[in-house]
C-alpha positions as CSV (number, residue, x, y, z in Angstrom):
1,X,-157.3,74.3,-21.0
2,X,-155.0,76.5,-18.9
3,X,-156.1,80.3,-19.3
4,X,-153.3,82.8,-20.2
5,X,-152.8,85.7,-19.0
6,X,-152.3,88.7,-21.5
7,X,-148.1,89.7,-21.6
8,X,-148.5,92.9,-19.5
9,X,-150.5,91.4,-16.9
10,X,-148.4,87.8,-16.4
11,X,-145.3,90.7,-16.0
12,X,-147.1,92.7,-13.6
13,X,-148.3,89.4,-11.7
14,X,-144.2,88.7,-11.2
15,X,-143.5,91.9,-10.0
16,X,-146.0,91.9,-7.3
17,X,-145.1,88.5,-6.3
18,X,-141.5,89.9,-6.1
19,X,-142.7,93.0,-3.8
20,X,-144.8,90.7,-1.2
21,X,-141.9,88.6,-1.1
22,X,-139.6,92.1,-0.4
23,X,-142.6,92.9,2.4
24,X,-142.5,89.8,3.9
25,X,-138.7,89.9,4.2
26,X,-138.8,93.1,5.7
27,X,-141.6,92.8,7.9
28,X,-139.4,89.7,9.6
29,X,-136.6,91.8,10.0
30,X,-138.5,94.3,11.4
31,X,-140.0,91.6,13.8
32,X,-136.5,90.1,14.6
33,X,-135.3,93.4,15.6
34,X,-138.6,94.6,18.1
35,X,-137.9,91.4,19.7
36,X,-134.7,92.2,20.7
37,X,-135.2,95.7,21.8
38,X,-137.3,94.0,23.9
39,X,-135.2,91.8,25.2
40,X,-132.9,94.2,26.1
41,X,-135.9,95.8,28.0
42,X,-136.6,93.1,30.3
43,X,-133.4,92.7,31.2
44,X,-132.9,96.1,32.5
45,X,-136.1,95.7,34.3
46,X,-134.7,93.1,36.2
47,X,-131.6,95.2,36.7
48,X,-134.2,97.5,38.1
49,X,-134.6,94.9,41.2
50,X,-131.7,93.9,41.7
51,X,-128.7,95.3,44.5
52,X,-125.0,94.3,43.9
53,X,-123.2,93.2,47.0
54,X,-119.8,95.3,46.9
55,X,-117.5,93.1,48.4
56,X,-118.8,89.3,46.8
57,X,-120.3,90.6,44.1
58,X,-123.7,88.9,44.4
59,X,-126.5,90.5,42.6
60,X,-129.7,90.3,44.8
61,X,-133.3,90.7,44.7
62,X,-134.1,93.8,47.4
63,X,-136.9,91.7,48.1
64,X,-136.9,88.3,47.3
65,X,-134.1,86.6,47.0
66,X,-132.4,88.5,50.3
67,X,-132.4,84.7,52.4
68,X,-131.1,82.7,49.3
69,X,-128.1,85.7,49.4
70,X,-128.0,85.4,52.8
71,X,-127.7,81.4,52.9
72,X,-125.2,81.6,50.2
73,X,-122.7,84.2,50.8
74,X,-123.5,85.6,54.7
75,X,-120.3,85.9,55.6
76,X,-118.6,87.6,52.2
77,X,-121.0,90.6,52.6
78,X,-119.6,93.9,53.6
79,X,-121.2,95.7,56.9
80,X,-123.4,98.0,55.3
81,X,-125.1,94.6,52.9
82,X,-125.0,92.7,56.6
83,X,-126.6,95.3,58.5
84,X,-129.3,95.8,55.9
85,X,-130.1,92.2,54.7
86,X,-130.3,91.7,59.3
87,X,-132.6,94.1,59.3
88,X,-134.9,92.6,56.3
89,X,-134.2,89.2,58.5
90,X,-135.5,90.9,61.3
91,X,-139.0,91.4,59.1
92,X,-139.3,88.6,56.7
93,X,-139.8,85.1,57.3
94,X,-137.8,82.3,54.4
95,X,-140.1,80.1,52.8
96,X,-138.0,77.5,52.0
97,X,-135.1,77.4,55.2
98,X,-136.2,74.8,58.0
99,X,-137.0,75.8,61.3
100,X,-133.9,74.5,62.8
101,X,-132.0,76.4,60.2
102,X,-133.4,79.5,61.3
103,X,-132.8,79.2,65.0
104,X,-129.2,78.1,64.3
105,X,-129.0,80.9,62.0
106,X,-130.1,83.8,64.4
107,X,-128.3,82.6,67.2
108,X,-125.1,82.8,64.9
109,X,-125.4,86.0,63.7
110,X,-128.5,88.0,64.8
């Protein structure tokens, strides 16, 4: 035997059903929305890092990614890039170049 509930409080059981569905829509919207502010965060954060090479229009890590910018574009770079990135050369070691690659490199350039 299936219990009924009295008219008032079967009406008042819809309604709430209706508002936690309204919550629950709401609440992903809200969700959907934080995650792309956030989004939008990181990426300027990376921006943060990053240097823009003004004549080939590289974007660069100041730190890391100076030797793949180096091997990629060397000779596109404007003097002021060149001059910095040689002197970053000068200090830092590539992790992935081979030693020949290197020598051949700096007897090019540096």
């Amino acid at each position: 035997m299936k219990k009924t509930l009295p008219p008032g409080l079967s009406k008042m059981k819809e309604e709430l059903k209706v508002m936690a569905g309204n919550i629950r829509k709401k609440n992903k919207k809200l969700r959907e929305a934080q995650r792309r502010v956030n989004r939008t965060k990181n990426h300027e954060k990376k921006d943060e890092y990053l240097e823009k090479c003004q004549s080939c229009s590289i974007k660069y890590a100041k730190l890391r990614n100076t030797y793949r910018h180096m091997h990629i574009a060397y000779s596109e770079l404007c003097g002021k890039e060149r001059k910095q990135i040689e002197i970053e050369s000068k200090t830092r070691k590539p992790k992935n170049l081979s030693e020949d690659l290197i020598a051949k490199f700096k007897a090019e350039y540096l």
